[in-house]
VMD Tcl script that draws the C-alpha trace (Angstrom):
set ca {
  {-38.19 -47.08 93.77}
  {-38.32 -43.74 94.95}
  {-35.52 -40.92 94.32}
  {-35.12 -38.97 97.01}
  {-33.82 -35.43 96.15}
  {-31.66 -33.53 98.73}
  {-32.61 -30.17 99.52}
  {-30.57 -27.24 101.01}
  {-30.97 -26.44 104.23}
  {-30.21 -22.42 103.83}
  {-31.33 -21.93 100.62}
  {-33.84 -25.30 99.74}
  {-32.19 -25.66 96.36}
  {-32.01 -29.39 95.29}
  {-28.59 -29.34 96.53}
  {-26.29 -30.57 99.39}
  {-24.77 -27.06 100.02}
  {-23.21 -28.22 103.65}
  {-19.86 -26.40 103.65}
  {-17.53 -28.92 102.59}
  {-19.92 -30.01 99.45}
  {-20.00 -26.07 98.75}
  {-17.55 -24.59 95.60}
  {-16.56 -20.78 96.48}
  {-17.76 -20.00 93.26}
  {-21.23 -21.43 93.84}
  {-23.86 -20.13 91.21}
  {-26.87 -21.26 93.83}
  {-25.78 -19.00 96.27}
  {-24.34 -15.76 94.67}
  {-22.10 -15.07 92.43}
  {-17.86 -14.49 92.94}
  {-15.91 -12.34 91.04}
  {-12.76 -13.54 89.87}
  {-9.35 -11.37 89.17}
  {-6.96 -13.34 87.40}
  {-3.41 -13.49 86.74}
  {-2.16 -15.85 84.30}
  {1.33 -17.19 84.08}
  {3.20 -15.30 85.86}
  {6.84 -15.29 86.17}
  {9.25 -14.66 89.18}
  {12.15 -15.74 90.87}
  {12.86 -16.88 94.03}
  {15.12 -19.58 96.26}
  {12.80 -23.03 96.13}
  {14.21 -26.40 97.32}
  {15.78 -28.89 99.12}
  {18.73 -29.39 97.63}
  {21.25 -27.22 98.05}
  {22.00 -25.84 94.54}
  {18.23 -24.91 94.48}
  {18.91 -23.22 97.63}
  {22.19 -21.07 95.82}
  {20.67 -20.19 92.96}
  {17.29 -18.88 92.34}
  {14.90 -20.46 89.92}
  {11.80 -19.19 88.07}
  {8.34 -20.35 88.97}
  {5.10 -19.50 87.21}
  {2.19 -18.61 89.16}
  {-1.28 -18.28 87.69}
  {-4.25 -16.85 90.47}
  {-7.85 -16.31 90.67}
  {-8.43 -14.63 93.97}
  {-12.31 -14.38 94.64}
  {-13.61 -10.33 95.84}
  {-16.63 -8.53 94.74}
  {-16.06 -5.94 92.04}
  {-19.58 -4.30 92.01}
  {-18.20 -1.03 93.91}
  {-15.29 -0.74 91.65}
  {-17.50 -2.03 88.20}
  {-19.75 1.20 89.40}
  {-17.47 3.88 90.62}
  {-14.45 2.94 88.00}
  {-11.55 3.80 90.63}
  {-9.05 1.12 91.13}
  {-9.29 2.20 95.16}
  {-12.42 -0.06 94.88}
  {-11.06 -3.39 94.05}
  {-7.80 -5.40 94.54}
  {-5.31 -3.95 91.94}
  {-3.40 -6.84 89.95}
  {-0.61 -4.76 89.35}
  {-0.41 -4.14 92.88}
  {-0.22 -7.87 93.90}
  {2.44 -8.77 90.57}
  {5.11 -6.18 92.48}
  {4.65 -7.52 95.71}
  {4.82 -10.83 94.82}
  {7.77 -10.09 92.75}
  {9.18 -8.09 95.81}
  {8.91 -10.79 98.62}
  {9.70 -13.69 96.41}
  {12.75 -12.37 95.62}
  {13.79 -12.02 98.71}
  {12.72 -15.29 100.71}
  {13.52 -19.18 100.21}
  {10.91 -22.10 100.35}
  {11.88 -25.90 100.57}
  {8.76 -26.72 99.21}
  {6.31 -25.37 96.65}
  {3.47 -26.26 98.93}
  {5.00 -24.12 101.25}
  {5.30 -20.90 98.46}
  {1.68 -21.26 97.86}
  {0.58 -21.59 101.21}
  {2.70 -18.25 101.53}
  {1.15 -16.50 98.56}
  {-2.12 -17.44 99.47}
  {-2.18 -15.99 103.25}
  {-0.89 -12.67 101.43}
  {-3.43 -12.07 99.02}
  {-6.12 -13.14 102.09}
  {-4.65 -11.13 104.83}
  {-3.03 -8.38 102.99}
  {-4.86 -7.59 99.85}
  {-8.47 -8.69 101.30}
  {-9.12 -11.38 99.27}
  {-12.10 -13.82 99.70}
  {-11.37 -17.12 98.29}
  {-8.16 -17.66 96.14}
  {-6.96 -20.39 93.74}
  {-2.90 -20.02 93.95}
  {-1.55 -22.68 90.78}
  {2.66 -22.86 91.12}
  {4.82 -24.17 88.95}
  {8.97 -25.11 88.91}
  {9.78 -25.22 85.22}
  {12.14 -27.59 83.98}
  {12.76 -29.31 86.74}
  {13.11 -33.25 85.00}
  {14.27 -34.62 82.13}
  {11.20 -34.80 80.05}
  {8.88 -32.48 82.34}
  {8.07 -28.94 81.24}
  {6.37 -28.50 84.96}
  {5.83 -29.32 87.89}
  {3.47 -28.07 90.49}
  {0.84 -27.51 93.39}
  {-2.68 -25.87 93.21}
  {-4.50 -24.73 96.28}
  {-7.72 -23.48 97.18}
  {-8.39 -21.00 100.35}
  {-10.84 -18.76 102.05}
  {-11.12 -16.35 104.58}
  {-11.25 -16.92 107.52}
  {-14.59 -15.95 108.92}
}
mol new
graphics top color blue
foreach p $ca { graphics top sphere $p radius 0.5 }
foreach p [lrange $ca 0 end-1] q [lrange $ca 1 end] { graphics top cylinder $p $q radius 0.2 }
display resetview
């Protein structure tokens, strides 16, 4: 029996690396840097029914958004990379200040801003509703996007 080994046809690693096989974090072809934000906190109108859509609830967002941080690892000056603090208060800011039926919907949302408006690469947007059922500390939607190219 013989095995047959795939090859890539870009690189020729022993790999499949068509796009939709590819991760956006793939060590074969480059690396990604990562900025992260864990667990954060913010309020905003999210629902269907319509006390969620009279009273605000608190969601918790975690992100990894994918950029290169070799210009701002070598010149040190936060102009060179995507500043997290940056991205917390604007989340904050236009969360607080929208509604979204769905969840799938805020992250959708979240994940078009940090693409379009904070020049992301790739991101990885994880968001939570806390407390939502008896017996459930969470409940939530993670999504994966790139930019377009």
């Amino acid at each position: 029996m013989t095995v047959r080994v795939l090859e890539c046809a870009r690189c020729r690693c022993a790999a499949d690396c068509s796009p939709d096989r590819q991760f956006y974090t793939d060590l074969a072809h480059g690396l990604m840097d990562i900025i992260f934000i864990n667990d954060l906190r913010a309020s905003t109108l999210i629902g269907i029914y319509p006390r969620e859509k009279a009273m605000p609830q608190m969601v918790e967002i975690s992100l990894q958004i994918g950029t290169s941080t070799a210009s701002a690892g070598a010149s040190d000056d936060i102009g060179d990379t995507i500043d997290y603090a940056l991205v917390v208060e604007r989340l904050r800011s236009e969360l607080a200040t929208r509604h979204f039926n769905l969840l799938e919907r805020l992250a959708e949302y979240v994940a078009t801003l940090l693409l379009e408006d904070f020049g992301a690469t790739w991101v990885r947007v994880s968001i939570a509703k806390l407390g939502m059922m008896r017996g459930v500390q969470r409940v939530g939607v993670v999504i994966e996007r790139g930019a377009a190219s």
